[in-house]
C-alpha positions as CSV (number, residue, x, y, z in Angstrom):
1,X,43.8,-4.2,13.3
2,X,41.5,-6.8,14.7
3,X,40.7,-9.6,12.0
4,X,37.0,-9.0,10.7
5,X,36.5,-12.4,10.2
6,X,37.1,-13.0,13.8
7,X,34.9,-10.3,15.0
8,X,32.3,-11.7,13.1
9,X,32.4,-15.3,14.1
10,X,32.6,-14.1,18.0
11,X,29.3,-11.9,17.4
12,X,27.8,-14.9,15.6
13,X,28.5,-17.4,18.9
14,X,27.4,-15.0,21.2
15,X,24.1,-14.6,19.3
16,X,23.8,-18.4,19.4
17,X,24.4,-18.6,23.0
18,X,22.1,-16.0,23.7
19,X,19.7,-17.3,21.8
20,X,20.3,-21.2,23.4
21,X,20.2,-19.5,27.1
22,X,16.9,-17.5,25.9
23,X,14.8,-21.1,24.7
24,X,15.8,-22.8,27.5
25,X,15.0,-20.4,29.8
26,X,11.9,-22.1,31.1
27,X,13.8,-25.4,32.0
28,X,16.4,-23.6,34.1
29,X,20.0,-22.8,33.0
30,X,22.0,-25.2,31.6
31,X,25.0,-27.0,33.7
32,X,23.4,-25.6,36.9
33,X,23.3,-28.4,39.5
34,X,19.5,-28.8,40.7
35,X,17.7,-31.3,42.6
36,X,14.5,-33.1,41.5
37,X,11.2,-33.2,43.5
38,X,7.6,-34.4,42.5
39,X,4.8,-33.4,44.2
40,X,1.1,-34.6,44.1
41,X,-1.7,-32.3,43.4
42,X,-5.3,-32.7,43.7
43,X,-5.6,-31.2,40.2
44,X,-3.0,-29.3,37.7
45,X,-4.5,-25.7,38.7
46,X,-3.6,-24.3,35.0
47,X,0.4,-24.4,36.5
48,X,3.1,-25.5,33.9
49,X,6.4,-25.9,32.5
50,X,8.3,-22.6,33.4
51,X,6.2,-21.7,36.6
52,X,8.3,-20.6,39.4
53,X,8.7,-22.9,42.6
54,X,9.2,-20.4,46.0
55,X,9.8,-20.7,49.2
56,X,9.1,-17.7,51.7
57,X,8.7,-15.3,48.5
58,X,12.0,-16.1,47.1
59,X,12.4,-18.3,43.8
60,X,14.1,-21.6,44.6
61,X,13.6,-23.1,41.1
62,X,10.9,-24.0,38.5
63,X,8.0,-26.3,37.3
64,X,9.3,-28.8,34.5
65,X,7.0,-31.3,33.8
66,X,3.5,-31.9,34.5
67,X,1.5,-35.0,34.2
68,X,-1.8,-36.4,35.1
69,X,-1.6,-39.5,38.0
70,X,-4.5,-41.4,39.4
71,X,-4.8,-40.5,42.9
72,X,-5.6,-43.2,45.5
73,X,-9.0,-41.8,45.8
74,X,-9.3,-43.0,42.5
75,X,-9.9,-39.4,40.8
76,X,-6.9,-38.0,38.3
77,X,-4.7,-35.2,40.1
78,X,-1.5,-33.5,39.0
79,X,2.2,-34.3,39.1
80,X,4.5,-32.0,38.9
81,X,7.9,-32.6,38.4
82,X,9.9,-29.7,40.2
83,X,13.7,-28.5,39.5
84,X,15.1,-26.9,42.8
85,X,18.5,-25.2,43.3
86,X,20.9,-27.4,45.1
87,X,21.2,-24.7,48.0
88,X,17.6,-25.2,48.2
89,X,16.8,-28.2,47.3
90,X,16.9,-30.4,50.6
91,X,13.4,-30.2,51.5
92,X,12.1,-31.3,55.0
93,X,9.4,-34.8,54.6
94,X,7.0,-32.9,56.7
95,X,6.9,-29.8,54.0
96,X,4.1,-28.8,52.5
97,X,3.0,-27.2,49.3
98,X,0.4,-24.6,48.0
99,X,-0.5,-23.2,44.5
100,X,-0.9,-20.0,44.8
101,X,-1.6,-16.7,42.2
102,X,1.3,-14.7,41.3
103,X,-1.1,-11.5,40.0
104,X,-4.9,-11.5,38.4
105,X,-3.8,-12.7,35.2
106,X,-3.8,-15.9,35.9
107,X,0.1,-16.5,36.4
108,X,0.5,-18.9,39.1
109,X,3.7,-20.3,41.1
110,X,4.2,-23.9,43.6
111,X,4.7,-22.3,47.2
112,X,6.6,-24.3,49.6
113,X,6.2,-24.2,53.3
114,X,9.6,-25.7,54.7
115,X,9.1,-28.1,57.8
116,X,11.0,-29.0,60.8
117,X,11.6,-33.0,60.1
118,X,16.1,-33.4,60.2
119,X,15.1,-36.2,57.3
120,X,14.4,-34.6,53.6
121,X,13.1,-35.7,50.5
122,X,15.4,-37.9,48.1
123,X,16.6,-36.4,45.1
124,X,13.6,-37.6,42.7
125,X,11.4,-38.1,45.3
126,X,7.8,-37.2,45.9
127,X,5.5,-35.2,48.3
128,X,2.1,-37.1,48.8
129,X,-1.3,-35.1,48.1
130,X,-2.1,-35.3,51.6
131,X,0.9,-32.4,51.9
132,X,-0.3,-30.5,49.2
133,X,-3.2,-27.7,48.9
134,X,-4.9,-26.2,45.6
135,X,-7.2,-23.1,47.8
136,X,-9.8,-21.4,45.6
137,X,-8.3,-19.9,42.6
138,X,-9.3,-16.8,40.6
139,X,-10.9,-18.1,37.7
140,X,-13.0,-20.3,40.0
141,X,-14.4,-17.4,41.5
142,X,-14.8,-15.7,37.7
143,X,-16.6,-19.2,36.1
144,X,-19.6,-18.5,39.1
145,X,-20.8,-16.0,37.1
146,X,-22.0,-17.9,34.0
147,X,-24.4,-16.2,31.6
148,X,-27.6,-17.6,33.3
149,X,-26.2,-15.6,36.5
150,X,-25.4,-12.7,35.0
151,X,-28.9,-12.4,33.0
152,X,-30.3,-12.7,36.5
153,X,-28.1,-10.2,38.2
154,X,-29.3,-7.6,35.5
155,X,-33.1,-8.4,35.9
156,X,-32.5,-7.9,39.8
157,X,-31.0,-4.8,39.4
158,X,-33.7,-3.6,36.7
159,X,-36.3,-4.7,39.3
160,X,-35.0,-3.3,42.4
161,X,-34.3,0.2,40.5
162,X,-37.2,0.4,39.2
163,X,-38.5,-0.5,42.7
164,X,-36.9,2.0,44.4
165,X,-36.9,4.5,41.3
166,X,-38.7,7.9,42.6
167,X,-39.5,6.7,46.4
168,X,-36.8,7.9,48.0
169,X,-38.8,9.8,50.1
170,X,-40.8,6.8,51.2
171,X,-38.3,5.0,51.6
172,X,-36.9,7.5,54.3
173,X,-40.7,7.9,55.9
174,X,-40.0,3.5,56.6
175,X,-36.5,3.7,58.2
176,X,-37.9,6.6,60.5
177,X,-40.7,4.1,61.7
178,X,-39.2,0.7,61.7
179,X,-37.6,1.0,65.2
180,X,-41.0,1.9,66.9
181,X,-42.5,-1.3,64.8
182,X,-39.7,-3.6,66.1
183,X,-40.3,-2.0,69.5
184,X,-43.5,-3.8,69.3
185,X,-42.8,-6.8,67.0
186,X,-41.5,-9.3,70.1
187,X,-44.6,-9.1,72.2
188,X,-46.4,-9.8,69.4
189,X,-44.6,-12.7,68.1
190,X,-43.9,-14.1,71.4
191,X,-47.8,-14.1,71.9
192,X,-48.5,-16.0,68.0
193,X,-45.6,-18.0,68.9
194,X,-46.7,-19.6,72.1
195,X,-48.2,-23.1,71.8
196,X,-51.7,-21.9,73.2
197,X,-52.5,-20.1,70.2
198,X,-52.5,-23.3,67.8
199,X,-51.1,-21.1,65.2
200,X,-49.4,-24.3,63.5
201,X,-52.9,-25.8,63.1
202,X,-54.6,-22.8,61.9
203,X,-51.8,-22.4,59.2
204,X,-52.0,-26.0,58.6
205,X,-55.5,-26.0,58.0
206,X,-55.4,-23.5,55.0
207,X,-52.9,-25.7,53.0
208,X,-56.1,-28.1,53.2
């Protein structure tokens, strides 16, 4: 019979390993060779620690630091500080890089578009801001409508409903004549728009 003792140490480790390979999840596995590269962004873009790094949809490795740098610009930008697989890991000078949303929630990942250059990035090097691209991100879009915008969208739509509230028929009556009015809306403005008809000055003269 199998020592109980033993059984229960075994389970233990295992447990512990688990557990190990679990909370270091986010910072890759452990004793997997990787290759280090740092890339300049014009700001962090809410990406972190943990964020997957891809490269033509496929996961090549992960975020695992991020830091704030003074760009030469002056302004404060984003480093981060990226752990690439070794197979993937040589990465073309002329590469670029692009944050990019991974759904609507907000999760985010580093996109890399591999160039053609034969010379790569040094293990530990970095990819200059000039190669690097933060497009308009969700919550940028979402941070628009701020409560003085909203307030106004609802009085427009009050207004306009209660506009067009009960005048549908008059409403139909208008489309039905506006294209016989703009059949005769260019003579007439190319007549009140012609310089001999000092329309300027008449206009001008009732602001006096």
């Amino acid at each position: 019979l199998a020592n109980p003792v033993l059984i229960g140490a075994m389970t233990v480790l295992i447990i512990m390993v688990a557990v190990f390979l679990a909370y270091n999840a986010n910072e890759g596995l452990p004793f997997v060779p990787t290759r280090e590269l740092k890339v300049n962004f014009a700001n962090g873009a809410d990406i972190g620690p943990g964020d997957e790094v891809r490269e033509g949809g496929f996961r090549i490795g992960l975020v695992s630091t991020q830091k704030p740098i003074e760009l030469p610009s002056g302004q404060i930008g984003a480093q981060f500080t990226l752990k690439l697989n070794k197979a993937n890991g040589s990465i073309p000078v002329d590469s670029t890089a692009t944050i990019r949303p991974r759904s609507v929630l907000g999760l985010k990942f580093v996109d890399i578009h591999v160039g053609q250059s034969k010379h790569v990035f040094a293990d530990g090097g970095t990819m200059p801001i000039g190669q690097t691209s933060v497009p308009v991100q969700f919550e940028d879009i979402f941070s628009t409508f701020n409560a003085p915008t909203r307030k106004a969208i609802q009085n427009n739509l009050v207004g306009f409903g209660n506009t067009l509230a009960a005048r549908g028929s008059d409403l139909n009556d208008t489309i039905a004549t506006l294209p016989a009015l703009f059949g005769h809306l260019q003579p007439v403005m190319t007549y009140l728009s012609a310089p001999n008809t000092e329309l300027t000055r008449f206009l001008g003269s009732l602001e006096g």
